[in-house]
C-alpha positions as a Markdown table, in Angstrom:
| # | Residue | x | y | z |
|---|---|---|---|---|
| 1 | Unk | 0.0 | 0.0 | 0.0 |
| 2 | Unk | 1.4 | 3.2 | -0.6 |
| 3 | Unk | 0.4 | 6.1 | 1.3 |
| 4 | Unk | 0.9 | 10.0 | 1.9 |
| 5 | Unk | -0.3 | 11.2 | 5.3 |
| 6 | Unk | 0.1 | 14.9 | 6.6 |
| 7 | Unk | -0.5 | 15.5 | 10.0 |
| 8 | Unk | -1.0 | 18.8 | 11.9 |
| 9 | Unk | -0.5 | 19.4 | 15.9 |
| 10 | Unk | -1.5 | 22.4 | 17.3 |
| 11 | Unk | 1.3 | 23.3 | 20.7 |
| 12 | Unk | 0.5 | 26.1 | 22.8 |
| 13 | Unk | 3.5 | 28.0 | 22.2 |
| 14 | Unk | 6.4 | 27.7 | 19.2 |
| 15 | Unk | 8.6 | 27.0 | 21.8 |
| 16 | Unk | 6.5 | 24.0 | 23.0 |
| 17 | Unk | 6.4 | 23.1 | 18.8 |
| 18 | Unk | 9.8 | 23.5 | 18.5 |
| 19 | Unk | 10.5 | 21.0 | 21.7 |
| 20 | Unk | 8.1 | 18.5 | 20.7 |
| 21 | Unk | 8.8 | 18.6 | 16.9 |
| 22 | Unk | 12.8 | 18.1 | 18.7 |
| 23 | Unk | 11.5 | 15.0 | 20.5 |
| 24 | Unk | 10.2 | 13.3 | 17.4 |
| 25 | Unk | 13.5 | 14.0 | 15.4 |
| 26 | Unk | 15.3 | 10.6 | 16.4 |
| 27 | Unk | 12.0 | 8.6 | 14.9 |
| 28 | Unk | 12.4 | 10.7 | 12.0 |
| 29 | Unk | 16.3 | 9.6 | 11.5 |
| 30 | Unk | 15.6 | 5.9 | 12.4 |
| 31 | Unk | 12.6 | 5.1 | 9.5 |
| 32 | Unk | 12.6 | 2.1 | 7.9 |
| 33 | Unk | 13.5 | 2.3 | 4.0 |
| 34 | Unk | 9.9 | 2.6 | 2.8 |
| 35 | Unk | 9.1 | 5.4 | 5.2 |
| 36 | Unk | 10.1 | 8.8 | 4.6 |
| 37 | Unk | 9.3 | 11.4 | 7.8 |
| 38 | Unk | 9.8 | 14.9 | 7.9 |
| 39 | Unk | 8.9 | 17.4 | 10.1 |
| 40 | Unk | 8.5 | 21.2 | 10.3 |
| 41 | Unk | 7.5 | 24.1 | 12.7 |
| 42 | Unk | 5.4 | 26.3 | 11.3 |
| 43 | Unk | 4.6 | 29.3 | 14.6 |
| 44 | Unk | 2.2 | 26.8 | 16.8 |
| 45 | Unk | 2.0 | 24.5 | 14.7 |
| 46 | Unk | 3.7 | 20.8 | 14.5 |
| 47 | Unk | 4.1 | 19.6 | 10.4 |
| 48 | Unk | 4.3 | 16.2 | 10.0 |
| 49 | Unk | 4.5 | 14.5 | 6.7 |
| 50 | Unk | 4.9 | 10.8 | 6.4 |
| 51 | Unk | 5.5 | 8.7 | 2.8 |
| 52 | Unk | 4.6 | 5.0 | 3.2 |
| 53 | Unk | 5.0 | 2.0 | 0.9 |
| 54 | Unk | 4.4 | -1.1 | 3.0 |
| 55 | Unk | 2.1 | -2.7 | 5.3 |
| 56 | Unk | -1.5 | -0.9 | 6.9 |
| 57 | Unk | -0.2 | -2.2 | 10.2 |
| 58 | Unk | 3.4 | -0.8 | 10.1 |
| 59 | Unk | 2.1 | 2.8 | 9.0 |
| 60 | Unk | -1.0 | 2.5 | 12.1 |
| 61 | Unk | 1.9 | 1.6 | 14.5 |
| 62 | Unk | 4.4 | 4.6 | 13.3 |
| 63 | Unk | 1.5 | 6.9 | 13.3 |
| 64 | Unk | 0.5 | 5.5 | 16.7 |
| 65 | Unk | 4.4 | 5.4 | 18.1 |
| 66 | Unk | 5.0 | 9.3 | 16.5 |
| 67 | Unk | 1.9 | 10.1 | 18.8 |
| 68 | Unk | 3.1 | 8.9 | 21.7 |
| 69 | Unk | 6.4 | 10.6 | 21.9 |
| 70 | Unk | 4.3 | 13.7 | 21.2 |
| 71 | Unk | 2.1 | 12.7 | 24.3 |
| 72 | Unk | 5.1 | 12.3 | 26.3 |
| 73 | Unk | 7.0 | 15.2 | 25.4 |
| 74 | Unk | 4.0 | 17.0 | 26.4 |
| 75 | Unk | 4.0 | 15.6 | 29.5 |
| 76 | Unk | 7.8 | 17.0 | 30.2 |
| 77 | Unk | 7.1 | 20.6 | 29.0 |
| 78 | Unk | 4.0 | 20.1 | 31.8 |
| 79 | Unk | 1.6 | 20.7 | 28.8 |
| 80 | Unk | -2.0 | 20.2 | 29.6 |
| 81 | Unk | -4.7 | 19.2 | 27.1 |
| 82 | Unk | -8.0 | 21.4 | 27.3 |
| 83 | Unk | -10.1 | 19.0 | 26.2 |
């Protein structure tokens, strides 16, 4: 399956973008060959693009694993979700 997915966190501040966009970087640098990730910082906001040519499973559990370092890096910078 090949697949283009874009997706778009909003922080609360750039610096909290720019921290959590730094926390993800390592995933980024350690995708498998059919996986290309790159991320940018755009004022609040958190740019992720991710190019897929595999399995429905391995891009669910990427998606699912770049979330969760988001979560916890959130959790360090002592953000807390509004809703």
């Amino acid at each position: 399956m090949k697949a283009k997915v874009e997706m778009v966190y909003e922080a609360k501040t750039e610096e909290h973008a720019r921290a959590i966009a730094g926390a993800i970087k390592p995933e980024n640098e350690v995708a498998p060959s059919n996986m290309k990730i790159t991320t940018s910082v755009e004022r609040t906001d958190i740019v992720i693009t991710l190019k897929f040519n595999g399995k429905m499973e391995s891009l669910i559990y990427t998606l699912d694993d770049l979330l969760e370092h988001m979560e916890m890096a959130e959790n360090v910078l002592g953000v807390e979700d509004e809703d």
